[in-house]
N, C-alpha and C positions, 0 to 999 in steps of 0.2 A: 192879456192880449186885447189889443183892440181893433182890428182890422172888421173892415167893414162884410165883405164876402172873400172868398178865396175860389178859383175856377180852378179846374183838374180836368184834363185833354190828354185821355187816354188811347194809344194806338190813334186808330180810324174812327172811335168810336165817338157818339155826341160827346160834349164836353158837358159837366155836372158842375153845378155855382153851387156852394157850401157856405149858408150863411149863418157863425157861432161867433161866441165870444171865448171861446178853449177852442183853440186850435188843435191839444190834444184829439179830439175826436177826430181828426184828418188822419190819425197815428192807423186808424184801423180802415180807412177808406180807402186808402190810394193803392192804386194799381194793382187789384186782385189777380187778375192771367200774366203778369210778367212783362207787359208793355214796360214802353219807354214813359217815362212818367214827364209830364209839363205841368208847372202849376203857376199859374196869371194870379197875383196879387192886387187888393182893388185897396189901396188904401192905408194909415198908419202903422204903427209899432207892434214886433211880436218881441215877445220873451218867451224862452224856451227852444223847446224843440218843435218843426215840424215835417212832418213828411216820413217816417222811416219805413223803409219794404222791404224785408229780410229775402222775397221772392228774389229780389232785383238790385237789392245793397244800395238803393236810393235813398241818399240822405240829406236833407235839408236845414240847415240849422240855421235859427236866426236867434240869437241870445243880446237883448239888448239893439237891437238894429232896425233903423228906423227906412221906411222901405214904400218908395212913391206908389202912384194910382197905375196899375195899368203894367206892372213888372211878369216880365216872365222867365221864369229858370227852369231850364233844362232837367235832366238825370243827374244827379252824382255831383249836383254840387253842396259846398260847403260856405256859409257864409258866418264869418267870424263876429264877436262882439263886435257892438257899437260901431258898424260900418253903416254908413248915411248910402242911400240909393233912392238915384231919382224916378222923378216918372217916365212911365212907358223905353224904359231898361229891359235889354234880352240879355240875359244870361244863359250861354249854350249850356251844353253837356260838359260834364269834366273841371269845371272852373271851381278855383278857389279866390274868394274874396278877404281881403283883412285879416292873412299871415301875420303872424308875427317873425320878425327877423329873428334869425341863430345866429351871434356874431361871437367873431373869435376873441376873446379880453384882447386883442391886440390889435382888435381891425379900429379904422379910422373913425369908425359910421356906430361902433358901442358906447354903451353911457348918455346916447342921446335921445331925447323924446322921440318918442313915433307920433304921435296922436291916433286920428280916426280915420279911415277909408272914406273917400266920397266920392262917387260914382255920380255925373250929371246927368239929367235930363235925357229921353233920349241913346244913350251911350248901346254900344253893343258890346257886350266882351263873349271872345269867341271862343270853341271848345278847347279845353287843357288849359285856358288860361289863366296865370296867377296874379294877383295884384295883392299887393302887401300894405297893411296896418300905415294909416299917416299918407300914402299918395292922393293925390287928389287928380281926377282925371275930368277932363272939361267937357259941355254939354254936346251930343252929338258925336262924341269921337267913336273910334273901333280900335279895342284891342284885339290882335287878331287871333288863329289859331297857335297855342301851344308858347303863345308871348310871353313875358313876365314884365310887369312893372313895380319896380323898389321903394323900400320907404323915402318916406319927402319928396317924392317926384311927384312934378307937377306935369303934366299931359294938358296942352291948350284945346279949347275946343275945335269941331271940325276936326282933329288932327288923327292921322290912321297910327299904327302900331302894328306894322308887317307882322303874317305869320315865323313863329321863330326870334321873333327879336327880342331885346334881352336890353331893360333898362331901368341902369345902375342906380344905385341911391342918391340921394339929392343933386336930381336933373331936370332942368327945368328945360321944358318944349313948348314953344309957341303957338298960336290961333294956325289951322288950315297947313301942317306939316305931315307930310310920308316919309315914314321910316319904311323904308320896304321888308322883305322877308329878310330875316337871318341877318339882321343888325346888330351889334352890339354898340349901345350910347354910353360911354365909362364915369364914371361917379362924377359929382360935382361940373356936367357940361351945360353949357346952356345952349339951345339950339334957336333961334330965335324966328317969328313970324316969316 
């Protein structure tokens, strides 16, 4: 690991700066009375695991993921290998980052590269929400609650992502777009600026 300090903002309580090179030792700090766990990230790459709270079933994983100055994630989330996250990113409660897709041997979107998750600058991704292996989402934008966003979908910056909405694999969405609540965007559209 090489992350410069890690901050933990427990319930109401002060927040505590944890400055290691093993972020294991975070495995036994966090969240002792069963609060909501928040942990603000200050900087480069973790490998491994960090954050787990059997109190509270908080878990954090960052295997391979390279993860900007000034990030913050919620409870309960999961962040998959090698997903890039920019600076000062909120990740709510409930979110999964860099899925890998389950496709059927027969669907359109199997057999072909995913790549890496990349998360800009800025971004918010909101509680429940999924974003999967290979999308790349633009600096600034909001996915909202309970959204998903599919492999090779591109999300332009500025651009929101209604609560509910649901956006298919290789869809590409422009600078400064609202998809409002409970959209679905079908594979292969392009919605442009």
């Amino acid at each position: 690991p090489t992350a410069d300090s890690v901050t933990t903002s427990v319930g109401h309580r002060q927040a505590l700066t944890w400055t290691s090179n093993d972020l294991a030792t975070l495995l036994n700090a966090v969240d002792p009375d069963g609060d909501p766990l928040t942990v603000t990230w200050t900087g480069g790459e973790a490998y491994g695991s960090l954050g787990y709270d059997s109190a509270t079933d908080s878990y954090l994983y960052q295997a391979g993921a390279t993860v900007g100055d000034g990030v913050t994630f919620g409870s309960h989330v999961v962040v998959h290998e090698g997903v890039e996250i920019g600076d000062g990113v909120l990740v709510q409660d409930h979110v999964i980052l860099g899925k890998a897709p389950s496709l059927a041997p027969t669907s359109s979107a199997a057999g072909r590269e995913v790549g890496r998750l990349v998360i800009g600058a800025g971004d918010r991704v909101c509680a429940g929400a999924i974003v999967f292996a290979g999308a790349q989402i633009g600096e600034r934008a909001i996915v909202g609650d309970q959204a998903y966003v599919r492999e090779r979908s591109v999300v332009g910056a500025h651009t929101v992502i209604g609560r509910g909405s649901a956006v298919d694999n290789d869809v590409a969405i422009g600078k400064r777009v609202r998809i409002q609540t409970m959209v679905y965007v079908t594979a292969n559209s392009v919605i442009e600026d």
